[in-house]
Backbone as a printed PyTorch tensor [residue, N CA C, xyz], in Angstrom:
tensor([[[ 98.4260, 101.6310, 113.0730],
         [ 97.2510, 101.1610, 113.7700],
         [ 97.1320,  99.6550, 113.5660]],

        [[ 96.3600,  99.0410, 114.6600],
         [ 96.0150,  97.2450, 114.3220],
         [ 94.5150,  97.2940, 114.7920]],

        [[ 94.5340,  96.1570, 114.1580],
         [ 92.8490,  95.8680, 113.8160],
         [ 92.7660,  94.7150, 113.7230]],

        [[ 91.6020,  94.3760, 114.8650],
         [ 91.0580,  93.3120, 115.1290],
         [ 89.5890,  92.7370, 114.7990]],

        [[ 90.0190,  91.7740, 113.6680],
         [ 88.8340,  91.4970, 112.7720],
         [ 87.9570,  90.3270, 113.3160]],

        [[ 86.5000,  90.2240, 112.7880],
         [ 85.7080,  88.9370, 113.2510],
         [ 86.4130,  87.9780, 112.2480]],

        [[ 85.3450,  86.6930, 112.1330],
         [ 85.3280,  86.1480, 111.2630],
         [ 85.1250,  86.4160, 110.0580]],

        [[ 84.6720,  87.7540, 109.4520],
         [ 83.9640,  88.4090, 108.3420],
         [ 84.8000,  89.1770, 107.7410]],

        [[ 86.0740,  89.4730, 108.5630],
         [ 87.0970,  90.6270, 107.9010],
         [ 86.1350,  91.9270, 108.4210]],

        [[ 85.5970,  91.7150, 109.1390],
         [ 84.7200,  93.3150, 109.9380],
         [ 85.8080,  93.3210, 111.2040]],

        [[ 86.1790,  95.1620, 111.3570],
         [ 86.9100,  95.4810, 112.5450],
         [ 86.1700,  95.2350, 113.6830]],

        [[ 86.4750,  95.1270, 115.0760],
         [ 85.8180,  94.8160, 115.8890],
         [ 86.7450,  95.1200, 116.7450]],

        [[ 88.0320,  95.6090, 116.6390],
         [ 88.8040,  96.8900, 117.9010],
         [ 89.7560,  97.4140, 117.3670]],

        [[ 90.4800,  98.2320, 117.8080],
         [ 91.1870,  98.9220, 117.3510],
         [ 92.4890,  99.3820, 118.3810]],

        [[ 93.8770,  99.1210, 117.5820],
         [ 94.8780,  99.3920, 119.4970],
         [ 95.8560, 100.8020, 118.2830]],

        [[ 95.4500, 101.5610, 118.9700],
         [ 96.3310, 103.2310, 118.5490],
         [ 97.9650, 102.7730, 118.7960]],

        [[ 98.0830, 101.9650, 119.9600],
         [ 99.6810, 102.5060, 120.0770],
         [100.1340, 101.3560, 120.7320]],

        [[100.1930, 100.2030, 120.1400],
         [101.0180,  99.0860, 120.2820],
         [102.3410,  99.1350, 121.1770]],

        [[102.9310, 100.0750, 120.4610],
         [104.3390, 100.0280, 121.9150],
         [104.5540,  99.6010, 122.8230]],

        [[102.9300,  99.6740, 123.2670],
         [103.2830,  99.3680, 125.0590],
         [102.8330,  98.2470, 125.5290]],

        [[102.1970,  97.1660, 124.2990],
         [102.0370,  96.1300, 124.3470],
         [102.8970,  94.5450, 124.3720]],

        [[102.6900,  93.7210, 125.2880],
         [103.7850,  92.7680, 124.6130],
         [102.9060,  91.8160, 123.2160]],

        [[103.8880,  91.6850, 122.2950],
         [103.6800,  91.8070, 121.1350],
         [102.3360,  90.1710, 120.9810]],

        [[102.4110,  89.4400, 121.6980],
         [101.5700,  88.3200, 121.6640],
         [ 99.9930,  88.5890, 121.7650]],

        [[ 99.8750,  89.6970, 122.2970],
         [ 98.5240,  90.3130, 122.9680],
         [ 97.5540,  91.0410, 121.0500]],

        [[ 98.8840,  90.7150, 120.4940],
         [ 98.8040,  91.3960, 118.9100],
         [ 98.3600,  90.4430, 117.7080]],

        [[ 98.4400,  89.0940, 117.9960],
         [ 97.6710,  87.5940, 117.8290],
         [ 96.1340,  87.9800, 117.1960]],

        [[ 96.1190,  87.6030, 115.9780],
         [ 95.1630,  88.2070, 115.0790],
         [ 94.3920,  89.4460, 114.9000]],

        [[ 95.2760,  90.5400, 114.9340],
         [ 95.3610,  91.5500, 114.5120],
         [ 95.6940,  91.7330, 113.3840]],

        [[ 95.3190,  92.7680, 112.4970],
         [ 96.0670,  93.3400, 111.3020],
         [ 96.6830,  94.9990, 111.2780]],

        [[ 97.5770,  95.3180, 110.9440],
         [ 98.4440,  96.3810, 110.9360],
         [ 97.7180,  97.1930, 109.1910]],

        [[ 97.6620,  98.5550, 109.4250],
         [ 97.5620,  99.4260, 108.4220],
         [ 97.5840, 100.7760, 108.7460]],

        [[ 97.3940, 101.1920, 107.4320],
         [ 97.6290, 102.6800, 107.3690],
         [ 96.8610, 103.8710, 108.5320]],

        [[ 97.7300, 104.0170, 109.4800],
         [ 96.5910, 104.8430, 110.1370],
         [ 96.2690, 106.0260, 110.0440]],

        [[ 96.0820, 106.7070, 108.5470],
         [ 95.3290, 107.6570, 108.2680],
         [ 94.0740, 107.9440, 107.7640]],

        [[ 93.8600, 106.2710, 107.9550],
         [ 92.1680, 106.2060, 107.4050],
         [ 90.9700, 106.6840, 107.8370]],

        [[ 91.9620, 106.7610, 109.3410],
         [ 90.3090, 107.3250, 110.4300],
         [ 89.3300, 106.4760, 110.7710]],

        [[ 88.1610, 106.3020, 111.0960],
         [ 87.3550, 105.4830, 111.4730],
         [ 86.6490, 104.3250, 110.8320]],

        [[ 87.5600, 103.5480, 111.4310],
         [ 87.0540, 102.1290, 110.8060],
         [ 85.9560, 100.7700, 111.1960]],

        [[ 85.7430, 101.1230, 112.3300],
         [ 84.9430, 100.0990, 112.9790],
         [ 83.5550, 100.0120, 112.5570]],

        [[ 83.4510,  98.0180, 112.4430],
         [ 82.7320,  98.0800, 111.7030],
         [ 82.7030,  97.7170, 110.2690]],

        [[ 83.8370,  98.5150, 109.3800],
         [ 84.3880,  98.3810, 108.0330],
         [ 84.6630,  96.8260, 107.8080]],

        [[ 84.7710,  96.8150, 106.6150],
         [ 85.1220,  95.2230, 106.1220],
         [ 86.5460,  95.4940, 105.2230]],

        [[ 87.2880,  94.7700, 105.7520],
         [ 88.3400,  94.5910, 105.4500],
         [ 89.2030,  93.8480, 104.5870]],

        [[ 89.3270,  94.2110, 103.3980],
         [ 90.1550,  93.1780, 102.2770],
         [ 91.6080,  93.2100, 102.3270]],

        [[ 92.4220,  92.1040, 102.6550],
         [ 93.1760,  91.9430, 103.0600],
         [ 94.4730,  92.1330, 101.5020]],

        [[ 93.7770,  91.4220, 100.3080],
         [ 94.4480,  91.7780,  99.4650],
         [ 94.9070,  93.0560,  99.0450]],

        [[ 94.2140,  94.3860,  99.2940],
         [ 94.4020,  95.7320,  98.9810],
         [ 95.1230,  96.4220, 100.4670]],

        [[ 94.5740,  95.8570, 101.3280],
         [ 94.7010,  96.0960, 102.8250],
         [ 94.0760,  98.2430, 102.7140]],

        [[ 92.7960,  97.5380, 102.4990],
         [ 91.9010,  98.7280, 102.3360],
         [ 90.5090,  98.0420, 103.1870]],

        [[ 90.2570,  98.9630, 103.5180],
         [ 88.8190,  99.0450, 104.1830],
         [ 87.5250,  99.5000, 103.4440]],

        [[ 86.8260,  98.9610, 103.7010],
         [ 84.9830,  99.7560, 102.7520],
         [ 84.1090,  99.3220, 103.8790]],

        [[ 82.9220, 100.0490, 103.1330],
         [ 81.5090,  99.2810, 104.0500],
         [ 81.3200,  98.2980, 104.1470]],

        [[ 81.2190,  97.5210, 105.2130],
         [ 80.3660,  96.4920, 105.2510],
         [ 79.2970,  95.8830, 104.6270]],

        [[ 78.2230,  95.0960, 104.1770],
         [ 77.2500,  95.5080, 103.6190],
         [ 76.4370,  95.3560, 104.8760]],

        [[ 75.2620,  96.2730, 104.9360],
         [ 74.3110,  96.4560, 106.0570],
         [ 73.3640,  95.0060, 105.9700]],

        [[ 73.2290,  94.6730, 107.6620],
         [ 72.9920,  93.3970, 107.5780],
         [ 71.6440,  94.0990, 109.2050]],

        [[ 70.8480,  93.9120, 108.9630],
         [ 69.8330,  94.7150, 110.3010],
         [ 69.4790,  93.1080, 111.1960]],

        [[ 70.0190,  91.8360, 111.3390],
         [ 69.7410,  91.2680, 112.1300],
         [ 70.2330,  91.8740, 113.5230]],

        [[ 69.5220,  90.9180, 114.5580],
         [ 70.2960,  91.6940, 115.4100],
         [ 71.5790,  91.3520, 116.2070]],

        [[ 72.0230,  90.2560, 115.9530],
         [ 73.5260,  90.4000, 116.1900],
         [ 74.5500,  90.9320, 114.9880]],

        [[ 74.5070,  90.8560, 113.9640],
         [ 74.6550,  92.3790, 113.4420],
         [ 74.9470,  93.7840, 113.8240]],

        [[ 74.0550,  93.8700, 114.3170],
         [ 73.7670,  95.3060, 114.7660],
         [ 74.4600,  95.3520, 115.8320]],

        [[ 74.5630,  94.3800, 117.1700],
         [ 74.7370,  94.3500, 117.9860],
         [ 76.3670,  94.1000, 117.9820]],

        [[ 76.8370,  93.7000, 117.1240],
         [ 78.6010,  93.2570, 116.4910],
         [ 79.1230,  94.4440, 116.4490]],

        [[ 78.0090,  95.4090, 115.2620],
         [ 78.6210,  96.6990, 115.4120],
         [ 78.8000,  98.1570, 116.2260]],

        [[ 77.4450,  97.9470, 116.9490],
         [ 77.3670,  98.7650, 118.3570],
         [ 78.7350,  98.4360, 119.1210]],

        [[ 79.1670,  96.7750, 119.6370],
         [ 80.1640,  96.5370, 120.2430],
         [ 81.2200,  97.1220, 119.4360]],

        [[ 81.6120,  97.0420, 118.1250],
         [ 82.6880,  97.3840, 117.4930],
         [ 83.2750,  98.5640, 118.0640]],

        [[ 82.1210, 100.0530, 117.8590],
         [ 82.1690, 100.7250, 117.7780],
         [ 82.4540, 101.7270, 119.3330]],

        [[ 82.0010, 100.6740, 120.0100],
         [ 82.3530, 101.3030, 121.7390],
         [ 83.6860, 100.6390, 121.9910]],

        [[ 83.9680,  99.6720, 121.4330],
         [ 85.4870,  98.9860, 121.6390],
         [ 86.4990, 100.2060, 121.1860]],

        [[ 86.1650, 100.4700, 120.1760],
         [ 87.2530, 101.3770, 119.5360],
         [ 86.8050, 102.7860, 120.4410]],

        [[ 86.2170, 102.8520, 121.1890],
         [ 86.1550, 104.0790, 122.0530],
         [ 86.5580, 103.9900, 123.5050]],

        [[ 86.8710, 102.8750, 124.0550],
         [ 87.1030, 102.1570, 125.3400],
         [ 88.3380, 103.0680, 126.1430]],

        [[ 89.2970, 103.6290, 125.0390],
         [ 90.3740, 103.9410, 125.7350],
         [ 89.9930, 105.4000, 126.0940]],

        [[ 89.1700, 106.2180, 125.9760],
         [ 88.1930, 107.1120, 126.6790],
         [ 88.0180, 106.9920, 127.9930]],

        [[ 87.7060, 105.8080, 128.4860],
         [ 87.2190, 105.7890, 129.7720],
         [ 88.4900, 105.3960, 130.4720]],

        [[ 89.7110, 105.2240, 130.0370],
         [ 90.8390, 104.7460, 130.7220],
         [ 90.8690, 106.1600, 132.2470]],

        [[ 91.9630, 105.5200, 132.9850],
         [ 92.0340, 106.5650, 134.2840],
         [ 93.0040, 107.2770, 133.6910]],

        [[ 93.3160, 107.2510, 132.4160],
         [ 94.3600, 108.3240, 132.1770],
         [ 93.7660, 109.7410, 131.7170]],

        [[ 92.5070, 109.5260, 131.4320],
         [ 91.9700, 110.3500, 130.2680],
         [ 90.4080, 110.8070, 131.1230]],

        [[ 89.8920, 112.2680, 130.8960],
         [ 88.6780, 112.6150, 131.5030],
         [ 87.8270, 112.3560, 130.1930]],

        [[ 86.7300, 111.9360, 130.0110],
         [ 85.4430, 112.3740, 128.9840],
         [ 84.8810, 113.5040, 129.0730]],

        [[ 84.7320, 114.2980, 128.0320],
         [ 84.1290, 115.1390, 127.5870],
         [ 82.2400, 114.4600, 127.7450]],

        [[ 82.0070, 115.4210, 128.1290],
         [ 80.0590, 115.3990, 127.9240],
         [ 79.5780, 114.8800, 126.4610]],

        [[ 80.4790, 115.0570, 125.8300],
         [ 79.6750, 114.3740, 124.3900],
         [ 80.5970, 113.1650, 124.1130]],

        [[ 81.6760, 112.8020, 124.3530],
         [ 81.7630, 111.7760, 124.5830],
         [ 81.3010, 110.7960, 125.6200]],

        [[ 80.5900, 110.9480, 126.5730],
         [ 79.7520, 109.7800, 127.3220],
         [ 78.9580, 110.0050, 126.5890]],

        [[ 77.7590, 110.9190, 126.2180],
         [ 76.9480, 110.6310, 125.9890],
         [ 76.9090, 109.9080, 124.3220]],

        [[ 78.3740, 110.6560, 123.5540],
         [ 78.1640, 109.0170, 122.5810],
         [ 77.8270, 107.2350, 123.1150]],

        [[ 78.8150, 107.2630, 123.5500],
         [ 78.8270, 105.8510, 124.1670],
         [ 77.9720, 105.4560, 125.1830]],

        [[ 77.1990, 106.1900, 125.7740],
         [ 75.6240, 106.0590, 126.3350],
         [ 74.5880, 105.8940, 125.0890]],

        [[ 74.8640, 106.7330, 124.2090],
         [ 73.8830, 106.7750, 123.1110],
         [ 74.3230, 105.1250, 122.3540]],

        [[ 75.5660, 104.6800, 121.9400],
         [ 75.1440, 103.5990, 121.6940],
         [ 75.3220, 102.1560, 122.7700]],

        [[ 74.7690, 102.5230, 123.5670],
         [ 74.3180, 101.3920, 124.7210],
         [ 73.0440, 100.8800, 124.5440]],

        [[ 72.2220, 102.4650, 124.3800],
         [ 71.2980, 102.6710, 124.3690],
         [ 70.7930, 101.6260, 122.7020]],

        [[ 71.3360, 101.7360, 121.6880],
         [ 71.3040, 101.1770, 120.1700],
         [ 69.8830, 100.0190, 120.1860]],

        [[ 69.6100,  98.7300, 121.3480],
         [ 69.2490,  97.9070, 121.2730],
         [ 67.5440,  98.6060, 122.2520]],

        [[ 67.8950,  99.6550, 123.0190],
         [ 66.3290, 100.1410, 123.3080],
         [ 65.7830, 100.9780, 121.8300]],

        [[ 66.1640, 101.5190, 121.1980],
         [ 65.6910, 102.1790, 120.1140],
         [ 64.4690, 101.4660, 119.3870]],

        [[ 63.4310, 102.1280, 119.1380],
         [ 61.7760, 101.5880, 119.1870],
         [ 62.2060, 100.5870, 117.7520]],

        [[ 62.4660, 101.2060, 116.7870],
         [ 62.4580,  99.8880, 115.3380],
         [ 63.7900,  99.0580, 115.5420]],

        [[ 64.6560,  99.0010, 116.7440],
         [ 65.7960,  97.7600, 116.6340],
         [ 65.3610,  96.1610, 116.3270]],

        [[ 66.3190,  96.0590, 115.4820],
         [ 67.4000,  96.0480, 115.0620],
         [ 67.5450,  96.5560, 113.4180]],

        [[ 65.6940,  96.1940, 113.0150],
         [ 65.8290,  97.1720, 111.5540],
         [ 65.9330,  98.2510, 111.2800]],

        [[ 65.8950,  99.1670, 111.8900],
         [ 66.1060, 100.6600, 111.6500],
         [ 66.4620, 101.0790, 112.9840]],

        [[ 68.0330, 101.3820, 113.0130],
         [ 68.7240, 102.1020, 113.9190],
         [ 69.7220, 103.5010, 113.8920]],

        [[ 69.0870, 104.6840, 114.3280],
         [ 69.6000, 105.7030, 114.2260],
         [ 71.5270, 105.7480, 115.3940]],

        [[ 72.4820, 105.3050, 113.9530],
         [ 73.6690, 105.3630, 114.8960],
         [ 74.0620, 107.1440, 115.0720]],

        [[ 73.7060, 106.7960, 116.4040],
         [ 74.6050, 108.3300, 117.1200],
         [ 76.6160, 108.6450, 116.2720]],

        [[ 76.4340, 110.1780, 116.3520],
         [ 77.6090, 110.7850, 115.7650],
         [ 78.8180, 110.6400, 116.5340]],

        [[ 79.9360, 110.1390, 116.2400],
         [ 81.2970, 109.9600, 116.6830],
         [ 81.2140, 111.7470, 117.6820]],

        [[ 81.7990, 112.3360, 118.5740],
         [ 82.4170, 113.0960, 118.5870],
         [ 83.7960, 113.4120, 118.0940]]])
């Protein structure tokens, strides 16, 4: 897997299958173990090349960094190769939705991965 970090060492996309990429498009990315499972979002130490939490930060670009994170790494869902499942739109409706939620940006209920 590669992973595309902010300025913070926070993921902010994610490419499953490089292969079919030409390799320049791969330009600050990082490569790791892809049995970690879901990372977006995570903060990334490059010395261990391990992932952890972030620490929770409720401003709202913050919040809004990680809403994007988190639909980025879901993007290839909506490709024309692939149908969505009903609970997958409505994840990624649910976090569209992240910034109408009544206490945003301090208290935001993130919807469940399917």
């Amino acid at each position: 897997m590669w992973y595309k970090l902010d300025e913070n060492n926070v993921v902010v996309q994610t490419i499953f299958s490089p292969n079919t990429l030409d390799a320049s498009l791969l330009d600050g990315f990082v490569q790791a173990d892809d049995s970690i499972g879901d990372v977006a979002g995570k903060l990334y130490d490059p010395a261990t090349n391990t992932f952890s939490d972030a620490p929770e930060a409720n401003d709202e670009f913050s919040v809004r960094e990680k809403r994007n994170a988190l639909l980025a790494e879901t993007d290839w869902w909506a490709g024309s190769d692939h149908t969505m499942t009903q609970a997958q739109r409505d994840y990624r409706q649910a976090l569209r939705d992240v910034p109408n939620q009544q206490d945003f940006p301090t208290n935001v209920s993130w919807p469940t991965k399917p």
